[in-house]
GUVEX-385818 format. One record per residue (C-alpha): residue in three letters; x, y, z. Coordinates in pm, 1 decimal. Each point is the difference from the previous one (the first is absolute). Example, Ala and Ser with C-alpha at 12.3 -4.5 7.8 and 13.67 -1.06 7.14 Angstrom:
# GUVEX-385818
<site><r>ala</r><x>1230.0</x><y>-450.0</y><z>780.0</z></site>
<site><r>ser</r><x>137.0</x><y>344.0</y><z>-66.0</z></site>
***
This chain:
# GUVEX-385818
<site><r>unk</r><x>303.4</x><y>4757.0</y><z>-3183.0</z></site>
<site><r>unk</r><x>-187.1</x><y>-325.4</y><z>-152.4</z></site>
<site><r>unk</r><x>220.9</x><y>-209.2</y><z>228.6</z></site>
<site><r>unk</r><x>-99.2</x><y>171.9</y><z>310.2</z></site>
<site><r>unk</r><x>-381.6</x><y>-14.2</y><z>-78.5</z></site>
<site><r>unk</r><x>37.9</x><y>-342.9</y><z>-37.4</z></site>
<site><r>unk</r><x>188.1</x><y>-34.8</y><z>340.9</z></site>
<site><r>unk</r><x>-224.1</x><y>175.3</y><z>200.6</z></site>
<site><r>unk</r><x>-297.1</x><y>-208.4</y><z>-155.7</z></site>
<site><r>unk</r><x>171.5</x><y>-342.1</y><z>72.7</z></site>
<site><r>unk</r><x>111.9</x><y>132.0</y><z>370.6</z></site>
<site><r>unk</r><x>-365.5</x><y>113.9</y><z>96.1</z></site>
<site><r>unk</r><x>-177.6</x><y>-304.2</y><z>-145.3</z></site>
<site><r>unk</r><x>216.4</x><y>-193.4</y><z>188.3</z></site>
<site><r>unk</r><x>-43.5</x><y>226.5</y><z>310.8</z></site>
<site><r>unk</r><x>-411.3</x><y>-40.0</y><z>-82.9</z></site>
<site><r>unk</r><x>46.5</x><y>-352.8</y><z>0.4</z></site>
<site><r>unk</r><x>191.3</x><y>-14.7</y><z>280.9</z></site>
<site><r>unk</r><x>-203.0</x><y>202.0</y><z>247.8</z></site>
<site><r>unk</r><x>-301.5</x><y>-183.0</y><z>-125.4</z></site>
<site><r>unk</r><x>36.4</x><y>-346.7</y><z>9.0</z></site>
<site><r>unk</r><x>271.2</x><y>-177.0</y><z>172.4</z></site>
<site><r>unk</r><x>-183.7</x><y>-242.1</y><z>223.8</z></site>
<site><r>unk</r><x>-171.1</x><y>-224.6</y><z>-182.9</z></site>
<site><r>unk</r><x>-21.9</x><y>-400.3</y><z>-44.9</z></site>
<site><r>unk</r><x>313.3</x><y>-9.1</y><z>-113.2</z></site>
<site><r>unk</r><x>-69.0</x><y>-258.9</y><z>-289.0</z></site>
<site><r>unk</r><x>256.2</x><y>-46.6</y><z>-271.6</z></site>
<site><r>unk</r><x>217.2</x><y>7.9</y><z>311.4</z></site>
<site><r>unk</r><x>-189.3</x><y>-349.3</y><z>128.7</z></site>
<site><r>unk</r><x>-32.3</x><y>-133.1</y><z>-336.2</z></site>
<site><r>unk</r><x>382.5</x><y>-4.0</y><z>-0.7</z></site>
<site><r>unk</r><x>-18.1</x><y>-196.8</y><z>397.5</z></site>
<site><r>unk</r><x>-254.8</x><y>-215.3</y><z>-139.0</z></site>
<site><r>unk</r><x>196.1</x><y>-143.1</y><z>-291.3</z></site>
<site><r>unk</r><x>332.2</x><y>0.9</y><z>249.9</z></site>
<site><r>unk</r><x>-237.0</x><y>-240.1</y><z>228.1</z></site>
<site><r>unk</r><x>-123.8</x><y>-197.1</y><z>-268.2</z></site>
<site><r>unk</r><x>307.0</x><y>-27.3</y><z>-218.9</z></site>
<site><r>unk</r><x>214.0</x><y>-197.9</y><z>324.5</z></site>
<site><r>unk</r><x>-124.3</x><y>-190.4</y><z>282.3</z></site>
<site><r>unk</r><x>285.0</x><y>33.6</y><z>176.6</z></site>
<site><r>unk</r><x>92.2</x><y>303.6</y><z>289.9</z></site>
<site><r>unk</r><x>359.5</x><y>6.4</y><z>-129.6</z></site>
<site><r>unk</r><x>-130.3</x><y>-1.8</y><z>-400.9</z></site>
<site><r>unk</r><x>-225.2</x><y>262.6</y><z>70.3</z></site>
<site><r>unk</r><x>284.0</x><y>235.7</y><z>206.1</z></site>
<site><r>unk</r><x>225.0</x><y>-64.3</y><z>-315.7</z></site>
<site><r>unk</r><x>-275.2</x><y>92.1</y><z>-240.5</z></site>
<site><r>unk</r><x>-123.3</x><y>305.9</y><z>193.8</z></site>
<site><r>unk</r><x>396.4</x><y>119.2</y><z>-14.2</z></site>
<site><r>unk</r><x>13.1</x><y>-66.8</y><z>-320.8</z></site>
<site><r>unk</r><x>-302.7</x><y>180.8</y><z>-109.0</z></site>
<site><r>unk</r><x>30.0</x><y>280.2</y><z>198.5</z></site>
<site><r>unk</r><x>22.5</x><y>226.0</y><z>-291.0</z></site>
<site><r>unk</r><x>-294.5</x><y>-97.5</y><z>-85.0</z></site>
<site><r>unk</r><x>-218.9</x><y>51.5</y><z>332.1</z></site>
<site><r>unk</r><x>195.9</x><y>336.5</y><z>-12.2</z></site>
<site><r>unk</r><x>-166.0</x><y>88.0</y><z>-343.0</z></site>
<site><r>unk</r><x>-343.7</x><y>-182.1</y><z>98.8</z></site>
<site><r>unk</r><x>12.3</x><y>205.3</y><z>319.9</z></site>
<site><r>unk</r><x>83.0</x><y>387.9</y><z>-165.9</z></site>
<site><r>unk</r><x>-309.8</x><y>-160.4</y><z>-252.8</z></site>
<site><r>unk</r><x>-237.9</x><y>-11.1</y><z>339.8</z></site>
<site><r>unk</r><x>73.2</x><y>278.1</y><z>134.2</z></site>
<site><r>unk</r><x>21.8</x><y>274.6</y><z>-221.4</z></site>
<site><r>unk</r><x>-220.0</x><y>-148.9</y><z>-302.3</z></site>
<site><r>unk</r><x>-231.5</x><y>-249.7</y><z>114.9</z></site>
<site><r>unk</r><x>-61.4</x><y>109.6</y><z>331.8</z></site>
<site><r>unk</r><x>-125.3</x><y>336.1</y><z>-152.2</z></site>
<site><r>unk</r><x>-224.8</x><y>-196.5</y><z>-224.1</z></site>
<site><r>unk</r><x>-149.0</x><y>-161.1</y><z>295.4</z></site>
<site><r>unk</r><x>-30.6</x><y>310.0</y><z>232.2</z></site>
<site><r>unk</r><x>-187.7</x><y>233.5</y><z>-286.0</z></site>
<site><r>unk</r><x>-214.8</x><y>-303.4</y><z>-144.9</z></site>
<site><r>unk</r><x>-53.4</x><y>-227.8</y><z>315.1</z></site>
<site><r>unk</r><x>143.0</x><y>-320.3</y><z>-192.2</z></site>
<site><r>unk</r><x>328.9</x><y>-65.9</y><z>-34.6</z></site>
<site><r>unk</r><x>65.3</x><y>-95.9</y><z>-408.1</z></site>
<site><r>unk</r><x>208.3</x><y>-313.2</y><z>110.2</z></site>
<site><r>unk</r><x>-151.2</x><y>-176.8</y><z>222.8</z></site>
<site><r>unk</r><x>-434.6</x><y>115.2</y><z>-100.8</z></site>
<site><r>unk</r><x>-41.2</x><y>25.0</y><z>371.4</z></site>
<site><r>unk</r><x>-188.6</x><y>330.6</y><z>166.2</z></site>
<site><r>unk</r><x>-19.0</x><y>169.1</y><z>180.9</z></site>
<site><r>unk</r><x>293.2</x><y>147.1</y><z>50.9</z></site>
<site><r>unk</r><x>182.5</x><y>-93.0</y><z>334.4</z></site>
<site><r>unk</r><x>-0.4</x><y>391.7</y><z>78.0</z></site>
<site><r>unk</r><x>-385.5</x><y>-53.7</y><z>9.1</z></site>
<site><r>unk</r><x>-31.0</x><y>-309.6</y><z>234.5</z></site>
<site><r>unk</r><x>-155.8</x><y>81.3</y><z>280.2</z></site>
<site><r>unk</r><x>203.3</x><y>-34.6</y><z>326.6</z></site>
<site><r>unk</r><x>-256.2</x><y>-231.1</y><z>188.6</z></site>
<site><r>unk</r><x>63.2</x><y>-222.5</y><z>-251.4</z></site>
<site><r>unk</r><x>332.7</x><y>-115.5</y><z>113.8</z></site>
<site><r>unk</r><x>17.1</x><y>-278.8</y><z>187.7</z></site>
<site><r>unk</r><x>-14.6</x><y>63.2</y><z>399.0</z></site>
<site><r>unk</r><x>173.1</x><y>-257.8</y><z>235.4</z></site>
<site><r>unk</r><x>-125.0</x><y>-14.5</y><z>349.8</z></site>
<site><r>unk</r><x>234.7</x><y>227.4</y><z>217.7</z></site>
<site><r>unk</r><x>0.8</x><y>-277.5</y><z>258.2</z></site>
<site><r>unk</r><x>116.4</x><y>-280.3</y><z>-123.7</z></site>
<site><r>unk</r><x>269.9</x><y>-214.0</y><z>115.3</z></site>
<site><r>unk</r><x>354.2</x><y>168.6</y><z>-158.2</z></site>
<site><r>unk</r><x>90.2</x><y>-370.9</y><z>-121.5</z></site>
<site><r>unk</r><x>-276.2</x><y>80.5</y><z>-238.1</z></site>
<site><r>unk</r><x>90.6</x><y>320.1</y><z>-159.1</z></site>
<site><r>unk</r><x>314.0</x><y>-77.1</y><z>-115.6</z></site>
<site><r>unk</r><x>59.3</x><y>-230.6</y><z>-316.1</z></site>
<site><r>unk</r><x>94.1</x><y>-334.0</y><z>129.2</z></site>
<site><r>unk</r><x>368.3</x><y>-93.1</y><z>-185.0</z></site>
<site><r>unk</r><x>15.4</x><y>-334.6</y><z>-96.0</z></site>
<site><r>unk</r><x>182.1</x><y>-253.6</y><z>232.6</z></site>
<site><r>unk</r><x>83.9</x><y>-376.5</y><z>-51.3</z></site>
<site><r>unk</r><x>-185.4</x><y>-9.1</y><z>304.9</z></site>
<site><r>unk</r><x>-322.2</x><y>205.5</y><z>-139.1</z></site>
<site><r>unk</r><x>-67.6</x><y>-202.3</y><z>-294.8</z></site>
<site><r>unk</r><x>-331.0</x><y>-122.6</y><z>-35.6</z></site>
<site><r>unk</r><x>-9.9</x><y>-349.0</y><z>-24.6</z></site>
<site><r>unk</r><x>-442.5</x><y>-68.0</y><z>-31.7</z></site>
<site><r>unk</r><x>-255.6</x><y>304.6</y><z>-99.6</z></site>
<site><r>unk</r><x>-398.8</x><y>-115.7</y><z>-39.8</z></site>
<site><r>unk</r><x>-240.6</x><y>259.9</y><z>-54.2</z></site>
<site><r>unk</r><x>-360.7</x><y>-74.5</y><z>104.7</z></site>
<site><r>unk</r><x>-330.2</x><y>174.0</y><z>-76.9</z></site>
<site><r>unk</r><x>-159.8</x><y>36.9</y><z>394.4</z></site>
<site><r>unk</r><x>-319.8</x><y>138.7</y><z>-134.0</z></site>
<site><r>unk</r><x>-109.2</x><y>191.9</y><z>-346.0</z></site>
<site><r>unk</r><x>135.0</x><y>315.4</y><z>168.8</z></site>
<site><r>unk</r><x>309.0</x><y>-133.2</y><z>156.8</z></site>
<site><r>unk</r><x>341.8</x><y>-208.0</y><z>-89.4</z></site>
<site><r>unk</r><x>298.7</x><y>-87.5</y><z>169.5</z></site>
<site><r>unk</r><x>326.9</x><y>-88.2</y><z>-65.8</z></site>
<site><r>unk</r><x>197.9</x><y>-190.9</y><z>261.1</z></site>
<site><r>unk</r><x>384.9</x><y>-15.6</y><z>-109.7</z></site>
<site><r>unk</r><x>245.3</x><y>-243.0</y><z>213.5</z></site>
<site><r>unk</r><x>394.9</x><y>59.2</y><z>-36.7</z></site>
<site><r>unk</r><x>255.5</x><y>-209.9</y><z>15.7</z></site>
<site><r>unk</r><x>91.0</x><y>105.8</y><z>346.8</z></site>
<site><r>unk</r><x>-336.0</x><y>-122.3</y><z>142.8</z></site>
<site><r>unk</r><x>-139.9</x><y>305.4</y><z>31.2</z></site>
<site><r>unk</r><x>-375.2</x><y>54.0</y><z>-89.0</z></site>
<site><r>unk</r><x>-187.4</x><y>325.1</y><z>-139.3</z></site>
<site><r>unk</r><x>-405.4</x><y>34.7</y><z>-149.8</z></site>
<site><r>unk</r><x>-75.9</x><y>305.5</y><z>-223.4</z></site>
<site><r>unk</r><x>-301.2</x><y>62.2</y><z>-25.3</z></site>
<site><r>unk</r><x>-224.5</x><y>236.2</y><z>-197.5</z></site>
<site><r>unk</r><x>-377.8</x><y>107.6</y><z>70.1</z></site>
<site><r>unk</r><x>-189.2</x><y>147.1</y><z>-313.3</z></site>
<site><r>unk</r><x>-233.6</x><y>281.7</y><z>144.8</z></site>
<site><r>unk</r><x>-232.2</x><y>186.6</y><z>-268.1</z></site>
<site><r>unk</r><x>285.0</x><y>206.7</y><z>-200.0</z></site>
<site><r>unk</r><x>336.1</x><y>-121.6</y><z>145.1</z></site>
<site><r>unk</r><x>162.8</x><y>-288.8</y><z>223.0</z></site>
<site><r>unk</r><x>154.1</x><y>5.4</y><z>339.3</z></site>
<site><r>unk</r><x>364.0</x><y>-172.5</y><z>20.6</z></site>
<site><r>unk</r><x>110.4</x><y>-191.1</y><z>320.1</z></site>
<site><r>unk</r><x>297.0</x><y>-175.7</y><z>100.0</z></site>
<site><r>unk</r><x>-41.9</x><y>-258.1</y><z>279.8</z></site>
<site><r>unk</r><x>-341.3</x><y>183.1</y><z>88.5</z></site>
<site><r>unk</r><x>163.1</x><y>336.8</y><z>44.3</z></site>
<site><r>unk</r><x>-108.8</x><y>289.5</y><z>-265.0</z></site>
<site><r>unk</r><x>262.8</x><y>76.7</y><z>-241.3</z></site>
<site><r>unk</r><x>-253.5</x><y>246.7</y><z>-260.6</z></site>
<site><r>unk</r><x>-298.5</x><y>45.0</y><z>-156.8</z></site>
<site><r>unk</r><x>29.5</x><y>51.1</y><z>-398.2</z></site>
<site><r>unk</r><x>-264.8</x><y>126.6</y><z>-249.4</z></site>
<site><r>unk</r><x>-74.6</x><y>-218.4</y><z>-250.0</z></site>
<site><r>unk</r><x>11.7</x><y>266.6</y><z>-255.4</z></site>
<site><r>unk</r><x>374.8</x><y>-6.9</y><z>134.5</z></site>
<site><r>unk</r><x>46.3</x><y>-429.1</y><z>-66.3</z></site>
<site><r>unk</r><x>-149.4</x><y>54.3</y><z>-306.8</z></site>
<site><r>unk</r><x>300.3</x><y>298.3</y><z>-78.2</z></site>
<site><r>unk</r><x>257.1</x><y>-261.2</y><z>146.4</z></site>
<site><r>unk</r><x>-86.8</x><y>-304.6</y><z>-199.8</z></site>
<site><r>unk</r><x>-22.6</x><y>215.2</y><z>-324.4</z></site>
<site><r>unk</r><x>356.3</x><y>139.1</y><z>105.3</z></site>
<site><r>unk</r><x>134.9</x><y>-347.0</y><z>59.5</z></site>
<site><r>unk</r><x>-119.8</x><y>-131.3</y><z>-368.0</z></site>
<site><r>unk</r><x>191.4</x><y>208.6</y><z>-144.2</z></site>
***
């Protein structure tokens, strides 16, 4: 009888948890990527090390999504990571939006070529509000990216064609995201 109580309270806290809290930053998951990426600088390295620590994301994974996830859906922080809110709570204008028109050469992620290599980038500031990149590849080709600070976000342009507009409440979310 004791051993069926104690069944039925494991299966519905884990059926709480579940229904709860499944989406969520996901991480111990990318602390285990981030010490894959730092650990080897190599593509090959980091396949090898990603195999062999696949138990591991497994584990870090069923951690996120039935424990930590939960956390961060009922409390609007995930525990790991200190960040709020929650991602179920992000607003859905706050996603980036790409212009619908562009070009389809620049929606897709451009795969790196021997021919696509860039061979000269030199950022300069236009004006206080505005700076541009101009990147030259090996192949001779020639692009400028440039971005135009407006009062709470900057406009992105490639070759004078508008790529986005981002908030800089959104940068600000990026750069803290990529020091980790």
């Amino acid at each position: 009888m004791k051993k069926n109580a104690i069944k039925i309270a494991i299966i519905s806290a884990l059926g709480v948890s579940t229904l709860t809290g499944c989406m969520g930053q996901m991480a111990t998951t990318g602390m285990v990527t981030k010490f894959n990426l730092k650990a080897v600088d190599n593509r090959y390295g980091r396949e090898g090390l990603f195999i062999l620590l696949s138990p591991v994301y497994g584990i870090a994974s069923i951690a996120d999504l039935f424990i930590f996830n939960a956390v961060e859906f009922w409390t609007g922080t995930n525990p790991i990571s200190g960040k709020s809110p929650a991602v179920v709570d992000t607003p859905a204008d706050a996603l980036l939006k790409v212009n619908s028109k562009l070009d389809k050469s620049l929606t897709t992620v451009p795969l790196q070529t021997n021919n696509s290599q860039i061979e000269q980038a030199t950022m300069t500031e236009i004006d206080e509000n505005t700076l541009q990149m101009e990147l030259t590849y090996l192949d001779g080709t020639h692009k400028i990216l440039r971005g135009e600070k407006g009062s709470d976000s900057v406009a992105f342009y490639l070759n004078d064609q508008y790529i986005t507009t981002v908030s800089d409440q959104d940068l600000q979310h990026y750069v803290e995201a990529a020091s980790i």
